[in-house]
C-alpha positions as CSV (number, residue, x, y, z in Angstrom):
1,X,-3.7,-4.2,-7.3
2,X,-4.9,-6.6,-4.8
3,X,-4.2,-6.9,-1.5
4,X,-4.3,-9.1,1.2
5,X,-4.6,-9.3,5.0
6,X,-3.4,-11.9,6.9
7,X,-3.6,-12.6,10.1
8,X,-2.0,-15.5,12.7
9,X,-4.8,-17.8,14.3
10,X,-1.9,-19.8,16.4
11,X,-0.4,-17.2,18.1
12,X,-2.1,-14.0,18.8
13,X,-0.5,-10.7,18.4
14,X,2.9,-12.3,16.7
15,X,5.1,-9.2,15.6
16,X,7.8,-10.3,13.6
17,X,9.3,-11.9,10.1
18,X,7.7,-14.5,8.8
19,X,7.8,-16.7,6.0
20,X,8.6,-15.2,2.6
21,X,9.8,-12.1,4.5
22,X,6.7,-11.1,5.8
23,X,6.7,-8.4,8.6
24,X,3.8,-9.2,11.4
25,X,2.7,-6.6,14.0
26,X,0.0,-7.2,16.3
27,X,-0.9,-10.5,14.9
28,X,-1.3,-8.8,10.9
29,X,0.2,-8.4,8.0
30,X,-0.5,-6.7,4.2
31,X,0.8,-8.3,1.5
32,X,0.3,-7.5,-2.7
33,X,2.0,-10.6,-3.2
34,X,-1.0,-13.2,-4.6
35,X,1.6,-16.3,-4.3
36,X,2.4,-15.3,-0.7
37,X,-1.1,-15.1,0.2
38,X,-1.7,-18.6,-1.7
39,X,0.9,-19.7,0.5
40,X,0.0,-18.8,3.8
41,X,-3.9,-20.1,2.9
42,X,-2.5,-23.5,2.1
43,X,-0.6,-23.6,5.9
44,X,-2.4,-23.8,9.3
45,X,-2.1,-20.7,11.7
46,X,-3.0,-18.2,9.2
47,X,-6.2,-16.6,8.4
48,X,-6.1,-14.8,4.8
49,X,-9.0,-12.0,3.4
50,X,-8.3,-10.1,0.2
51,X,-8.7,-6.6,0.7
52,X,-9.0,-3.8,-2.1
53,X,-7.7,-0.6,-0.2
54,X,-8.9,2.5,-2.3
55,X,-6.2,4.8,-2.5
56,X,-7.9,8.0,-4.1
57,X,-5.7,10.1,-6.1
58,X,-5.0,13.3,-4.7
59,X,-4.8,16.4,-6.9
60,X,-1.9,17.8,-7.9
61,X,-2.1,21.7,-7.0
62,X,-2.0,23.8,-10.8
63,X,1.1,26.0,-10.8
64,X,0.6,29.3,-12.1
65,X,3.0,29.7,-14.9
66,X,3.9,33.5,-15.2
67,X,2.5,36.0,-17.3
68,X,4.7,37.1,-20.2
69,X,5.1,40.4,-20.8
70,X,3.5,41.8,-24.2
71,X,5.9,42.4,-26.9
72,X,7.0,46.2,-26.8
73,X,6.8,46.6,-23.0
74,X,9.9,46.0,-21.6
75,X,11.6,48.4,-19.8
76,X,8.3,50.7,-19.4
């Protein structure tokens, strides 16, 4: 999935909501949205730079299943 960085040019470090619901800190915001970011492109005061974040996929730890006894065993 793409995502995109944008970043105020008219007022630096703007924390807050912005259009489309946007949250701001420090003058930046990530967005997924590709119409959002078309939109704040088309309107002064807004830098935008598409960024692909790698998230690498951790690995899920095997569980041991248990051993089952052999048939014949129980109770030895």
């Amino acid at each position: 999935m793409a995502m995109y960085k944008i970043k105020t040019t008219n007022i630096e470090n703007f924390t807050g909501i912005d259009a489309g619901g946007v949250a701001f800190a420090n003058g930046e915001a990530k967005i997924s949205d590709a119409r959002m970011a078309a939109w704040f492109r088309e309107h002064d005061g807004y830098a935008v730079e598409r960024i692909d974040e790698v998230v690498e996929k951790e690995e899920e730890p095997k569980e041991e299943k248990p051993k089952k006894a052999k048939a014949g065993t129980a109770g030895e």
